[in-house]
N, C-alpha and C positions, 0 to 999 in steps of 0.2 A: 504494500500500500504506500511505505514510504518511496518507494522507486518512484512509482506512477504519479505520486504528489509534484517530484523534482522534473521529472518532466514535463508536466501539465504548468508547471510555475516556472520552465524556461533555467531550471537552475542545476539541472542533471549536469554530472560532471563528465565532458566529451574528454576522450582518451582516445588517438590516432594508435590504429592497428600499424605493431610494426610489419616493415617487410618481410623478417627475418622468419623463416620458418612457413611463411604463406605459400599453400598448395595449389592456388588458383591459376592456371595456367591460358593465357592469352589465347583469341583465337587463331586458329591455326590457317595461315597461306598457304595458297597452290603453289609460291616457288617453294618454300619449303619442306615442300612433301616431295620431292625427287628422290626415286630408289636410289641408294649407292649401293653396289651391284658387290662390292667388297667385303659380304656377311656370310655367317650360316644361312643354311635355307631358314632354320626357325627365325629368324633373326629378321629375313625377309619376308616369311607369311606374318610376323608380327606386325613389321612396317607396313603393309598394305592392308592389312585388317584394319590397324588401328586408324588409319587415314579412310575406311571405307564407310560412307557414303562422301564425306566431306572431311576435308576438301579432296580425296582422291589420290592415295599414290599414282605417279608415275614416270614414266620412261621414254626416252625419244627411241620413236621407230621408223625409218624410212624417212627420217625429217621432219617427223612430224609428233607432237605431244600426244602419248595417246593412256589414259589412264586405267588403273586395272581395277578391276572387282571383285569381290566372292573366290578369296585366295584357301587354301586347305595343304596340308602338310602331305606329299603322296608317298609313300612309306612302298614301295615296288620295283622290280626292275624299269630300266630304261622303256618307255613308251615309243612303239615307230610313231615319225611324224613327220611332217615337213619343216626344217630349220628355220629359224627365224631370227634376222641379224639385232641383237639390240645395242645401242649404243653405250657404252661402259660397261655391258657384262663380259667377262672372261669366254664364256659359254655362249651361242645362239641359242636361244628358246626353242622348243616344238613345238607346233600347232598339229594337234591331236585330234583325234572323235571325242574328247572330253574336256578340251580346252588348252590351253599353254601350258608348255610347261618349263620353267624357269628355274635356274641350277644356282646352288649358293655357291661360296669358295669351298665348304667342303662337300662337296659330291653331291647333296643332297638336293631333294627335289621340292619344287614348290608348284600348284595346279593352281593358274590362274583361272575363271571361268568366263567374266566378261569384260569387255575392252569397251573403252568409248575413244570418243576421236574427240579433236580440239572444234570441229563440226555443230558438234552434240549427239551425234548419231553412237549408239550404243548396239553392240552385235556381240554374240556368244564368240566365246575365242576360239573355238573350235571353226567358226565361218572366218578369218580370217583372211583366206585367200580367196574364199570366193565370197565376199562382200559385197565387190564391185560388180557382180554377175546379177544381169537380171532375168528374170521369168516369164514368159510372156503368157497371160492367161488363156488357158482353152476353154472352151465350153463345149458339154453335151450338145447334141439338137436340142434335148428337150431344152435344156439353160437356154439357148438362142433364142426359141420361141416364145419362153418365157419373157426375156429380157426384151422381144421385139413387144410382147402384149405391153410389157410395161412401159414402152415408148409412148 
């Protein structure tokens, strides 16, 4: 009751919290979230987790910023895949049927799962290569007919 008296009467005694020992950490920038490729794999699923959704590790690939998502620890033999050059890692990444997969300093593996681009376009890491491919839509007859009724 007395606290609430010193307050309400303007006479609470203000005490500046020191720095020292303060847990609160700043918000975190996109330059500062760049992998250094120089880690354990744990080291590096930790970094991309911790930056996952926001503000996003990532990596230059092909010249261009592109950030990773939905990282996991893969604990298996070498996965076939198609190589993938990234800039500062020791190792090229694979792109897999289950996504990237990115090699720490020691041996170890890391499964990226989605990629986004500096765009904003976001694709499973697994479509990697064929990203840029597109589909061209077929239709049944029936779909046609359909689609001419609804004209």
């Amino acid at each position: 009751v007395e606290a609430v008296h010193l307050i309400a009467d303007g006479k609470a005694p203000r005490i500046p919290q020191p720095k020292e020992g303060a847990t609160y950490e700043g918000i975190q920038k996109k330059e500062n979230a760049e992998i250094s490729w120089d880690q354990p794999a744990a080291a590096l699923h930790n970094w991309i987790r911790g930056h996952d959704k926001v503000p996003g590790a990532w990596a230059t690939i092909d010249g261009q910023v592109v950030t990773f998502y939905g990282s996991s620890l893969l604990d298996a033999s070498v996965p076939a895949g198609q190589e993938l050059a990234i800039k500062g890692a020791s190792r090229p990444g694979l792109v897999t049927k289950n996504g990237l997969v990115v090699f720490g300093n020691d041996g170890k593996m890391v499964l990226v799962r989605n990629l986004q681009f500096e765009d904003g376009k976001m694709i499973p890491a697994s479509k990697y290569f064929s990203a840029d491919e597109t589909t061209a839509l077929e239709l049944t007859e029936e779909e046609k007919k359909m689609a001419e009724d609804i004209r």
